[in-house]
VEXSE-768447 format. One record per residue (C-alpha): residue in one letter; y, x, z negated. Coordinates in steps of 0.2 Angstrom, whole numbers, padded with zeros to 4 digits, always signed. Example, Ala and Ser with C-alpha at 12.3 -4.5 7.8 and 13.67 -1.06 7.14 Angstrom:
# VEXSE-768447
a-0022+0062-0039s-0005+0068-0036
END
This chain:
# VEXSE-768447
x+0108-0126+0247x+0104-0129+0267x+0108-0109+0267x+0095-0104+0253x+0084-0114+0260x+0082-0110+0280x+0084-0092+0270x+0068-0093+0261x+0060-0103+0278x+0065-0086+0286x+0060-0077+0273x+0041-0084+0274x+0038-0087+0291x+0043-0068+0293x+0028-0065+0280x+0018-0076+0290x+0018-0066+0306x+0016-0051+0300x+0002-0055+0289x-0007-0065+0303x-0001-0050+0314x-0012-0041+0302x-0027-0051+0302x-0029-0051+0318x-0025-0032+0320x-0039-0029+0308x-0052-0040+0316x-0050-0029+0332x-0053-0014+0324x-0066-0018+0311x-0077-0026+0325x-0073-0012+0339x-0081+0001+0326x-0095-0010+0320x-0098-0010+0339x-0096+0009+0340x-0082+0009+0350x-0069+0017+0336x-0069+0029+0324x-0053+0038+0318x-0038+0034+0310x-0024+0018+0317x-0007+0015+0311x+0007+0003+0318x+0024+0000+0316x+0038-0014+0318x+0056-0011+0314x+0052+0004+0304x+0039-0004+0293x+0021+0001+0294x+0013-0015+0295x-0005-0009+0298x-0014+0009+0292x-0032+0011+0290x-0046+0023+0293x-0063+0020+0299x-0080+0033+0301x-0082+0047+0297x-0074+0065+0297x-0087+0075+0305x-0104+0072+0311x-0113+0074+0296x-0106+0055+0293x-0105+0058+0274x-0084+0059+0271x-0076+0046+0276x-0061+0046+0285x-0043+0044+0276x-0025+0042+0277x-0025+0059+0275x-0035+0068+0288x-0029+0077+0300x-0034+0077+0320x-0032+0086+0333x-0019+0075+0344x-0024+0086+0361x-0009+0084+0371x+0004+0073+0361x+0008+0093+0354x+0014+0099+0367x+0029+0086+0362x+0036+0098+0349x+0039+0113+0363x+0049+0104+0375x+0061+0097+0360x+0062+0114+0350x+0068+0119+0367x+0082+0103+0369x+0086+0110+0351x+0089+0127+0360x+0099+0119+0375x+0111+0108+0364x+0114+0124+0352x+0119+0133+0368x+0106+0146+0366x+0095+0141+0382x+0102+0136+0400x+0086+0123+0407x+0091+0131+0425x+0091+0151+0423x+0074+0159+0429x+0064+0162+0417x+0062+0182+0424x+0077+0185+0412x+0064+0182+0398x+0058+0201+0401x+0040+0195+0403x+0035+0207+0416x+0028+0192+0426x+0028+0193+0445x+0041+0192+0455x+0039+0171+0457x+0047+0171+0438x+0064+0174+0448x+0062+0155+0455x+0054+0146+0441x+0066+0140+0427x+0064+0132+0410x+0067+0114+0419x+0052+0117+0430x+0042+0123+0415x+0045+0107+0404x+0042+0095+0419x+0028+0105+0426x+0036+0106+0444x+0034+0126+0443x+0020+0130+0452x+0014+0142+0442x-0003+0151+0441x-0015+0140+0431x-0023+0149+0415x-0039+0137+0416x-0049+0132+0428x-0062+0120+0424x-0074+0125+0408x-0065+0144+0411x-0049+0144+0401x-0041+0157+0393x-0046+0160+0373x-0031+0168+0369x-0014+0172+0372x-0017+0187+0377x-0029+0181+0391x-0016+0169+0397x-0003+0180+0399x-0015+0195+0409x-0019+0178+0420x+0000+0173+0423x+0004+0192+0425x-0009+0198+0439x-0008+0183+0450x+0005+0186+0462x+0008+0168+0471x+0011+0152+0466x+0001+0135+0469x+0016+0129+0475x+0035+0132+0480x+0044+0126+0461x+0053+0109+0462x+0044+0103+0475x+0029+0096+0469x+0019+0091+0452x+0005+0099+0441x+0002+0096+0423x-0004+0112+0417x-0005+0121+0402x+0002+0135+0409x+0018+0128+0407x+0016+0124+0389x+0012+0141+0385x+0026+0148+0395x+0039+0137+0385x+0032+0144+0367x+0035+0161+0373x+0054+0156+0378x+0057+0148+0363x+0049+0164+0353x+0061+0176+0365x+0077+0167+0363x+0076+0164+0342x+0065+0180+0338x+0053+0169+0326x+0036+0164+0330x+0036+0145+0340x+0027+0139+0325x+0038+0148+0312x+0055+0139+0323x+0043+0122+0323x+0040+0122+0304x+0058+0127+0301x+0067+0117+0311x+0056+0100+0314x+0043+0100+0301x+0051+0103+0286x+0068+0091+0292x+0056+0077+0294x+0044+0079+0278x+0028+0082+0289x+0018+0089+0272x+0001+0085+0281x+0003+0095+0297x-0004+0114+0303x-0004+0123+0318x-0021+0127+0324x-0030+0121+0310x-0046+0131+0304x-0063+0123+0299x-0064+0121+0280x-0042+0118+0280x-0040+0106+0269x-0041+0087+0276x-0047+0094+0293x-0059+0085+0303x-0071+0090+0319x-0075+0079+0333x-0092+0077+0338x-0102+0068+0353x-0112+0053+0352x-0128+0061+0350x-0119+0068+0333x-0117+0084+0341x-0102+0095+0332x-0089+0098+0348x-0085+0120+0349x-0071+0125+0336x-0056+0128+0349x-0053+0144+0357x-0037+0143+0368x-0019+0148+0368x-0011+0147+0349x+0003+0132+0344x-0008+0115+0342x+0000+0106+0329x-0015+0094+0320x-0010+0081+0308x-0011+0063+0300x-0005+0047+0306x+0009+0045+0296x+0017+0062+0301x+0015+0059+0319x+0024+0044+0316x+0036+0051+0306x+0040+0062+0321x+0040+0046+0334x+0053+0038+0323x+0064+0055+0321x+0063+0053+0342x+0069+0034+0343x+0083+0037+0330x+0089+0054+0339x+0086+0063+0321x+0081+0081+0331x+0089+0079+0347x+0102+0067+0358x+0097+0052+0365x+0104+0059+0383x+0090+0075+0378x+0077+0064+0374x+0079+0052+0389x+0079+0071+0401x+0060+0071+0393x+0056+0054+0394x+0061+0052+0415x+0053+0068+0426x+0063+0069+0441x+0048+0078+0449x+0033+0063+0445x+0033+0052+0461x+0017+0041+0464x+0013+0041+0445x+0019+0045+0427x+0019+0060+0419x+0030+0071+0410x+0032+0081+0393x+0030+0063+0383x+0017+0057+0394x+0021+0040+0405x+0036+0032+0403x+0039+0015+0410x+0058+0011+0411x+0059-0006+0413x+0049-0009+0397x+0057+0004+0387x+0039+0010+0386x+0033+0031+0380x+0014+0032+0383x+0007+0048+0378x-0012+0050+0378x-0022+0066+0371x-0038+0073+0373x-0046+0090+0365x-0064+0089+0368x-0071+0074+0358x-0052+0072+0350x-0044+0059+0358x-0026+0051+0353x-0014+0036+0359x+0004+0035+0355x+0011+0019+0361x+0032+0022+0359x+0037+0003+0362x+0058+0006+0361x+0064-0012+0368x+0051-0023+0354x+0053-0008+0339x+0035-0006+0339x+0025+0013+0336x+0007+0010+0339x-0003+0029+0336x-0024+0028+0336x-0033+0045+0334x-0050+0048+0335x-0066+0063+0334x-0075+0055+0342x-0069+0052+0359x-0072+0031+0363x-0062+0015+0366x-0044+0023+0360x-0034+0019+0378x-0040-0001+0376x-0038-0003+0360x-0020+0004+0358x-0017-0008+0373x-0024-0021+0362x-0012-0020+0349x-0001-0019+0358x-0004-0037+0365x-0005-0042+0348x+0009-0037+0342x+0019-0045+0357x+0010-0063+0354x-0002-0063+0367x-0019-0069+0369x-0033-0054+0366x-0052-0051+0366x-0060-0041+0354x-0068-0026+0366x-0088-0029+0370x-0101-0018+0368x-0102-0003+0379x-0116-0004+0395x-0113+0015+0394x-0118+0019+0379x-0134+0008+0378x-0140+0016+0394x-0135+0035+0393x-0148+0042+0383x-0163+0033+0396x-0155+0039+0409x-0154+0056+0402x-0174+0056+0404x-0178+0040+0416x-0163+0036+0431x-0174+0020+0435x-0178+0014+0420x-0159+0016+0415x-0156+0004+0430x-0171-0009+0429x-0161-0010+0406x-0146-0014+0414x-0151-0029+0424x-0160-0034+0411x-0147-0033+0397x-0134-0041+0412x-0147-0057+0413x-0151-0057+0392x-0134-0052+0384x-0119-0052+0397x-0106-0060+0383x-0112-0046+0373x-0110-0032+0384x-0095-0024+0396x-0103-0028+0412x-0084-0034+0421x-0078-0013+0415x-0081-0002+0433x-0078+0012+0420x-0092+0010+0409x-0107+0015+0423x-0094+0027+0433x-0093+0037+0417x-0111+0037+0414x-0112+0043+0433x-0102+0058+0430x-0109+0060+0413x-0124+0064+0424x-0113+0074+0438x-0108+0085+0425x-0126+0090+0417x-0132+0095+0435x-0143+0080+0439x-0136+0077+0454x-0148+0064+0464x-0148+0054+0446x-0131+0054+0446x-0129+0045+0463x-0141+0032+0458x-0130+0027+0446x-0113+0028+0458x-0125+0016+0471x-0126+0004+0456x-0108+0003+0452x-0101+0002+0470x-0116-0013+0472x-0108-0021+0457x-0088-0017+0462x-0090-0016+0480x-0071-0018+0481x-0066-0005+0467x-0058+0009+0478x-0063+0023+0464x-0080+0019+0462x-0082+0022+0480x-0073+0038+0478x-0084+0043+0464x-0100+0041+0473x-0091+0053+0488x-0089+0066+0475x-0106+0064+0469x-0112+0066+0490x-0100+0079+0491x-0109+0089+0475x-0124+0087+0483x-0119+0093+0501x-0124+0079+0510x-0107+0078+0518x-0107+0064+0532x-0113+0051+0515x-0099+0059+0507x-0086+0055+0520x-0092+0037+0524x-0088+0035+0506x-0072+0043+0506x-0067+0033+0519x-0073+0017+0512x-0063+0023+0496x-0046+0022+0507x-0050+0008+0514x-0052-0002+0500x-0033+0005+0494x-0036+0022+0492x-0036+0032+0477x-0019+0042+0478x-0022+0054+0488x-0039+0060+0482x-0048+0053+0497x-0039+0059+0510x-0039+0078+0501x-0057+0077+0500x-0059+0069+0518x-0050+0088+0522x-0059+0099+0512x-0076+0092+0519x-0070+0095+0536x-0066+0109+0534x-0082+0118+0527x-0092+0107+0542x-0078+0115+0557x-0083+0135+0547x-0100+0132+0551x-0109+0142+0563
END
């Protein structure tokens, strides 16, 4: 009788928490997109159960359909995921040695294809020529590879330093294309897609494919369709996390493969690899995405059995929130995100800089519970917003109200140097840099930029 009893007891309490878990879960997410700070789709999962899957806004910026389980995003980078395990798949089979250069491809590349090899390529150590460069990237395949093909040096020796590029990614569907003979997303479909059940997921989905969405600005401006280099898997939430859990439970690949993914030998100062950040102690796979306005966060927690994945068309709090959740789901204390400074300000300061500044003290002394005034990020982006639409002087009133707010944020100080440097007023922009590492630095940036500077002022005349 005892037995049956503390049974049901478990039984219930187990209900409990996860329903509360629930509640709370929801509250987050319901309030952060009342507040504008979500829209897109949110699943989590504990001990292979989903416990929480729900959608919220709208698929396009026409905001009449509403988003469902079923609509299929664009998860950026998280992709790139399914090249470097198609080419594990090729390694364990026997068919692909990771550490033969990849000039015995026949690719007609340069001769620095006799140093580079398919390890490099997956942790993006290879050096190789990048195939974008800012807003200029290539809209094609066959763009990228007359890029790869004519540049004849490196951007650095391979295996001895680190650069995510996409260069790397397209290299590695070309490998997998030589070595099986089928297209990457013909050996994808067969061999991972199909296995797992992923019915809801297409490779560079075309607007007007079924369940498709488009991301859009906040000004409800439709984002470009995508031209780049082909083999961008989109899909729903519940196939990316069918794919995460085929991961954890070594259903495609070996655990020892999927560990080589997880840890890049090549990363040093930060994260970064082919499944994103991977913290070892925690057991711990970040992987964040971002395609224009389509962002994505898949939070892979191994040692506490929870999947966490938020994707979003509209490009906002996804990054916080998955943290969130995360705290959540681990029993700690939380707060529901405030409202965002930067988008109550952006617009004004589109037209009128000043009056921008004069709002934001004013909404600081009438509605600072309200508001995200303790976030550096939330003016610093409006700042480069600014940068990046060419109003340059505008721009560095904004960075002079963030580094008088955070006088003690390194990167803020950094920022306000780049907007200096951008504008050519060079000894501003090197007070600032060097304010930037004194305050802790900003790994690396500073002390790059310090150089470059100097050097355009030792080429004058």
């Amino acid at each position: 009788m005892k037995n049956a009893i503390l049974f049901f007891f478990l039984i219930f309490s187990s209900f409990t928490y996860a329903q509360n878990v629930t509640e709370k879960i929801d509250s987050l997410m319901s309030k952060s997109y009342e507040r504008g700070l979500f829209n897109g789709n949110v699943l989590v999962a504990k001990k292979g159960k989903i416990i929480y899957q729900k959608s919220f806004g709208f698929t396009d910026e026409t905001k009449k359909t509403p988003l469902t389980k079923n609509s299929i995003l664009n998860f950026g980078s998280i992709a790139k995921e399914f090249n470097t395990v198609a080419i594990m798949m090729l390694v364990e089979r026997g068919q692909l040695n990771l550490d033969d250069p990849i000039s015995k491809y026949d690719f007609d590349l340069p001769k620095w294809s006799e140093k580079v090899t398919t390890r490099h390529l997956i942790n993006y150590s290879s050096g190789i020529p990048r195939i974008e460069n800012g807003l200029i990237v290539s809209k094609n395949d066959e763009e990228a590879w007359k890029i790869l093909r004519k540049t004849d040096t490196l951007l650095f020796e391979p295996g001895k330093d680190y650069r995510y590029d996409n260069g790397n990614v397209f290299l590695q569907r070309r490998i997998i294309e030589k070595i099986t003979g089928m297209t990457f997303q013909d050996f994808v479909t067969k061999n991972i897609i199909k296995p797992l059940k992923m019915t809801n997921s297409v490779f560079d989905a075309k607007s007007g494919y079924k369940n498709r969405t488009s991301c859009y600005d906040m000004d409800n401006n439709r984002c470009p369709e995508m031209e780049f280099i082909s083999g961008w898997l989109w899909m729903d939430t519940y196939d990316m996390y069918k794919w995460i859990d085929a991961m954890n439970h070594n259903r495609l690949i070996s655990k020892k493969s999927f560990e080589k993914l997880l840890n890049n030998p090549y990363t040093k100062d930060h994260q970064g690899g082919s499944f994103g950040d991977y913290f070892e102690e925690e057991e711990l796979q970040r992987h964040n995405g971002v395609s224009y306005k389509f962002e994505s966060l898949v939070l892979n927690d191994m040692k506490n059995d929870v999947v966490i994945i938020l994707a979003s068309n509209n490009r906002n709090k996804v990054w916080d929130l998955g943290h969130i959740i995360r705290e959540i789901m681990l029993g700690k204390l939380f707060e529901i995100p405030k409202k965002s400074v930067y988008q109550a300000l952006r617009k004004e300061a589109q037209t009128d800089v000043n009056k921008a500044i004069e709002n934001y003290y004013q909404l600081k002394k009438t509605s600072e519970k309200e508001y995200s005034f303790d976030n550096a990020i939330e003016i610093n982006t409006l700042g480069y917003e600014l940068l990046r639409a060419g109003k340059i002087n505008e721009s560095i009133k904004i960075f002079q109200l963030v580094v008088k707010e955070f006088p003690n944020n390194a990167s803020v100080a950094d920022s306000l140097g780049e907007a200096y440097l951008t504008n050519k007023q060079y000894d501003l922009a090197l007070e600032w840099y060097n304010k930037a590492i004194n305050l802790g630095g900003t790994k690396g940036n500073a002390e790059r930029m310090i150089e470059k500077i100097e050097k355009i002022i030792n080429s004058k005349p």
